[in-house]
C-alpha positions as CSV (number, residue, x, y, z in Angstrom):
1,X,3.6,6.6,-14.7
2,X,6.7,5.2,-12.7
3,X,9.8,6.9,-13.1
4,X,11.9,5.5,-15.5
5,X,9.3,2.8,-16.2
6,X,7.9,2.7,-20.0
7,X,4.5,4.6,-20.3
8,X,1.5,2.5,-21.3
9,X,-0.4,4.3,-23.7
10,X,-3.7,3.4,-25.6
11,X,-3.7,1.9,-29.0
12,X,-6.6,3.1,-30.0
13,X,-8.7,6.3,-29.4
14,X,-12.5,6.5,-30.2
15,X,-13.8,8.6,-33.0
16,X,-17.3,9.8,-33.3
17,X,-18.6,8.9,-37.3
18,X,-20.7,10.8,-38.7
19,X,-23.5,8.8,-38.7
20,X,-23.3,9.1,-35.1
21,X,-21.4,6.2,-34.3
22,X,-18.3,5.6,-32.3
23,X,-15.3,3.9,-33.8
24,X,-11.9,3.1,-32.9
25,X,-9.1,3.3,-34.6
26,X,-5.2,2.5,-34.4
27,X,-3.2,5.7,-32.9
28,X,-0.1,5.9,-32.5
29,X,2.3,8.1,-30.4
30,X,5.1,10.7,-30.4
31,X,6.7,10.4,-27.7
32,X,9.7,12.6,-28.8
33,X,8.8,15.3,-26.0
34,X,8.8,12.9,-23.2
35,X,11.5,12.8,-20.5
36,X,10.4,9.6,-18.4
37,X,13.9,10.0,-16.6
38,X,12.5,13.5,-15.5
39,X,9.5,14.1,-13.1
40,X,6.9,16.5,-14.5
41,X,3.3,16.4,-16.8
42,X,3.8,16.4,-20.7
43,X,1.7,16.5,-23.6
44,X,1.7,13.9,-26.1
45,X,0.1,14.1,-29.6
46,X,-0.9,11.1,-31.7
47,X,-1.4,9.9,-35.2
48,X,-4.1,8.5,-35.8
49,X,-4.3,6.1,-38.7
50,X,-7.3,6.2,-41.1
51,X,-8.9,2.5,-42.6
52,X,-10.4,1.9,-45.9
53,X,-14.0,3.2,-45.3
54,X,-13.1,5.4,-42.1
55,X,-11.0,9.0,-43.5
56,X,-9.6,11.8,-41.3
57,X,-10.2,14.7,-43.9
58,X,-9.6,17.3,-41.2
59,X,-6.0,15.6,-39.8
60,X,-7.4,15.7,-36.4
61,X,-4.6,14.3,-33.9
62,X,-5.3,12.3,-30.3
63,X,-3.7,13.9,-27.3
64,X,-2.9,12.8,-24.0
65,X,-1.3,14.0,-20.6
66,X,1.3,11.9,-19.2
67,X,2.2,12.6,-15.7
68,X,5.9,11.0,-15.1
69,X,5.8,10.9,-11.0
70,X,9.2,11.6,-8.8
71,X,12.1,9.3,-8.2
72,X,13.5,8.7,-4.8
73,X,16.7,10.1,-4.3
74,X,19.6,8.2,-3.7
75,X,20.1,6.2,-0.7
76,X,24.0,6.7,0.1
77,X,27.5,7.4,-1.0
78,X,30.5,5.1,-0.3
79,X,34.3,6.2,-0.6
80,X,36.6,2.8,-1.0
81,X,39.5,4.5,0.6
82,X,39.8,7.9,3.1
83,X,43.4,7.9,3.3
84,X,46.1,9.1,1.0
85,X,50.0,9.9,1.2
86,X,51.5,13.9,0.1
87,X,53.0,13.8,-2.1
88,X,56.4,15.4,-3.4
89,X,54.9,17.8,-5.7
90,X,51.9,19.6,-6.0
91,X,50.5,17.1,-8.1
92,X,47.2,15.4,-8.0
93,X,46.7,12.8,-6.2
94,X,44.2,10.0,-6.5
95,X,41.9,9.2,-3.2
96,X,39.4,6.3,-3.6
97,X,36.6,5.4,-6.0
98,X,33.0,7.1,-4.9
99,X,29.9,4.7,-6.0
100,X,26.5,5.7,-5.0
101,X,23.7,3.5,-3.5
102,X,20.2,3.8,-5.7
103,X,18.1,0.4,-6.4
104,X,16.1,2.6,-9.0
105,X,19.0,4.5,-11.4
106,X,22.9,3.7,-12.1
107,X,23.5,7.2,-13.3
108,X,24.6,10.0,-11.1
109,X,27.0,13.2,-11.1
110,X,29.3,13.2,-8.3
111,X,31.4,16.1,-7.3
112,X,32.3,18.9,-4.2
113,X,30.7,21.4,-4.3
114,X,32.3,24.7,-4.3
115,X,32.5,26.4,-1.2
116,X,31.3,23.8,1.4
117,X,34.1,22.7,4.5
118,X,37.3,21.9,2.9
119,X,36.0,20.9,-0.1
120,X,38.4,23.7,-2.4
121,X,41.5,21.3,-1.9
122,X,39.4,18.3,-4.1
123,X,37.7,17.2,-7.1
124,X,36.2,14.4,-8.4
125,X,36.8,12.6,-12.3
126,X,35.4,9.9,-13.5
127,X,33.8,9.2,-9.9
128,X,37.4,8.9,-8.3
129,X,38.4,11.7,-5.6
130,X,41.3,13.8,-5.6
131,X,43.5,15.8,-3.9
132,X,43.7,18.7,-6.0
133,X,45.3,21.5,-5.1
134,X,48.5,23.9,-5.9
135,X,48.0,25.3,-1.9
136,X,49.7,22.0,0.0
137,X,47.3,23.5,3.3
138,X,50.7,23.1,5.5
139,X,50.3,21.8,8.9
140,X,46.9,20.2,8.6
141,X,46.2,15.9,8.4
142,X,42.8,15.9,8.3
143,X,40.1,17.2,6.0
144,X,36.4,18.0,6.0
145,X,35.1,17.2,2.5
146,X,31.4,17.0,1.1
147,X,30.0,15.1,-1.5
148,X,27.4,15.7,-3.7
149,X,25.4,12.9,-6.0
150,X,22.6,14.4,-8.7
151,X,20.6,12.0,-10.0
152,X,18.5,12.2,-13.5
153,X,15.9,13.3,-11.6
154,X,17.7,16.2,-9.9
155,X,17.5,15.1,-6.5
156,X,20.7,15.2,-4.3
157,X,22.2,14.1,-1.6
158,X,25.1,15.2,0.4
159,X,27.2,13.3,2.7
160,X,30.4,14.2,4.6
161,X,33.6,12.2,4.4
162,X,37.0,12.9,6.7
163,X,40.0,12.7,4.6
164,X,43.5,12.0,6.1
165,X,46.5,12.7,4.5
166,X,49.7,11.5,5.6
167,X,52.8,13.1,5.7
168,X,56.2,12.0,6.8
169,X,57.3,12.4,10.0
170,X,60.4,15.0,9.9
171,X,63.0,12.5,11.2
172,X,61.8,10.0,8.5
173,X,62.1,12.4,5.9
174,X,65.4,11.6,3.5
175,X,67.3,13.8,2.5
176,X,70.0,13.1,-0.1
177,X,73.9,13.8,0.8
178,X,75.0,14.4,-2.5
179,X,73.6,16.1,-5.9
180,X,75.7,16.8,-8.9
181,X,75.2,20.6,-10.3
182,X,76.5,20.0,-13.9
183,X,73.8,21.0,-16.3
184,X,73.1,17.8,-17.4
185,X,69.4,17.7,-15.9
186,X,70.2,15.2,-14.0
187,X,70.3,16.0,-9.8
188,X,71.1,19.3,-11.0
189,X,69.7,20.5,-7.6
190,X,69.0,19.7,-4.2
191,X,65.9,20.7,-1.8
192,X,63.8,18.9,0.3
193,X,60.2,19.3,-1.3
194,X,58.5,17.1,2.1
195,X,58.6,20.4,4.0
196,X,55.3,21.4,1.9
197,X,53.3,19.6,4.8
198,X,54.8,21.2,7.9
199,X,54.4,25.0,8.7
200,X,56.9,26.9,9.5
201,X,60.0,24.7,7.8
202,X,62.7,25.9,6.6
203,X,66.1,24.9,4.8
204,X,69.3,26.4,4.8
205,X,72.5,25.3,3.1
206,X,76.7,26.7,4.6
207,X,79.9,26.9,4.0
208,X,82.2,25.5,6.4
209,X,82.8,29.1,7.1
210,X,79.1,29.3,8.5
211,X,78.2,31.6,5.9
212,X,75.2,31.4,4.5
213,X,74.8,30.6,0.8
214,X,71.2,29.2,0.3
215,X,68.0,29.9,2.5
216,X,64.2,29.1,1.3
217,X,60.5,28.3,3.2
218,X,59.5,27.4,-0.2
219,X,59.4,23.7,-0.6
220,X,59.8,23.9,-4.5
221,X,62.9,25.9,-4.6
222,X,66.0,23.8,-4.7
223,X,69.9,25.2,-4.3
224,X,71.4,25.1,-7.9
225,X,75.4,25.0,-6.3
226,X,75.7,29.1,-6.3
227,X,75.8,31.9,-4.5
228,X,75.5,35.1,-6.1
229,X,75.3,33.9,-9.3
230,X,78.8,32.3,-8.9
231,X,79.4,28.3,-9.1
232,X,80.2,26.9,-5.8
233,X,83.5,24.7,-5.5
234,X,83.0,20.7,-5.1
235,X,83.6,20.0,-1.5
236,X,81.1,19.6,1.0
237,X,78.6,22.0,2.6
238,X,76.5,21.5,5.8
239,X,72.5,22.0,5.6
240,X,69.8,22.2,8.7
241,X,66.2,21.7,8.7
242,X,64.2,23.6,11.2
243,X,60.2,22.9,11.4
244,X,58.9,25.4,13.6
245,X,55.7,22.9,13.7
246,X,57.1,20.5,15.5
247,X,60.1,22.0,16.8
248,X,62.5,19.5,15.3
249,X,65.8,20.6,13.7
250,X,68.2,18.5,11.9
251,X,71.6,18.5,10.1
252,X,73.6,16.6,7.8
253,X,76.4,17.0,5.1
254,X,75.6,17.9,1.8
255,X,78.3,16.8,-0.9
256,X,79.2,18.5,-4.2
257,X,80.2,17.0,-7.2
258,X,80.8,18.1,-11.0
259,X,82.2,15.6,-13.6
């Protein structure tokens, strides 16, 4: 039989009387042990019913071999979108919708497998891609990703997709002038968590003095208005911005306030 396809079985199987004669009677099928959404030969056992003047004293049961032949394995995988923004945080980030191209079956598993091309930075749910990934792979745009659909059938296919991601360019990047270290949880802190993208960044915070009071390479730490444990005084400070990437530096004013 066709994959997938309803098996046509016999209704009837022929019994030999014992008066020598051949009759037929009703049988009827269990088909509790077949998988016709799985490719293979299985054994099926049958009832078969007995009629007023025809008995089955010995329960003897029809069988038949059915043979449920391969599917075709999908044709293609499509991604609605290849393109996605960093963002802020290391949070996920959702890609485009994958749908898969079979005439025969609508149900697949998509995913990445592990340990193919860049594939360790993603994930797929619920057929959408991700970005998905606590390492923010600094200084890289583009991405080398493969897909994998299984069908009911086990067959697979693979395709490769390019993924861009963008990230902002460092002289687009805002950086806020003022934050308001209070304890109220509210712009308690300041950093500039863009820097994730770029390699070699780095953010530093002075004195008017040019002392140094806050230094980090680590996107996710922020200055909390100290230095050495004591509270800075409301004024303003002067930070830069190097990204060794690119070579671009910049500078601004950073401004202080408590209520």
């Amino acid at each position: 039989m066709n994959w997938g396809t309803v098996p046509d079985l016999p209704n009837s199987v022929a019994l030999m009387a014992t008066n020598g004669r051949p009759y037929f009677l009703d049988v009827t099928w269990n088909q509790s042990t077949l998988n016709r959404f799985r490719r293979g030969t299985y054994d099926l056992i049958g009832e078969i019913a007995e009629t007023e003047w025809i008995k089955n004293p010995d329960a003897l049961q029809a069988a038949i071999k059915v043979n449920v032949l391969p599917k075709a394995k999908p044709e293609d995988i499509l991604l609605s979108n290849s393109t996605f923004d960093g963002a802020r945080t290391s949070q996920e980030v959702a890609i485009g919708t994958l749908s898969v191209v079979d005439p025969i079956d609508n149900r697949h598993v998509l995913g990445v497998p592990h340990g193919l091309e860049d594939n360790r930075y993603f994930r797929v749910i619920n057929d959408v891609l991700y970005w998905s990934s606590e390492d923010p792979a600094a200084g890289r745009t583009t991405f080398k990703i493969v897909v994998r659909v299984t069908d009911r059938d086990f067959n697979t296919l693979d395709k490769v997709f390019e993924i861009t991601r963008n990230r902002e360019r460092v002289s687009e990047i805002e950086i806020y002038n003022t934050f308001t270290p209070d304890g109220d949880g509210i712009n308690d802190t300041w950093g500039v968590p863009e820097i994730r993208y770029y390699r070699g960044a780095r953010v530093q915070v002075f004195e008017r003095s040019g002392k140094r009071l806050f230094y980090t390479e680590d996107p996710d730490q922020r200055w909390d208005g100290t230095f050495e444990g004591k509270e800075m005084p409301v004024g303003s400070y002067y930070w830069t911005l190097e990204v060794r990437e690119t070579g671009e530096v910049r500078k601004g004013i950073l401004n202080l306030l408590r209520k």
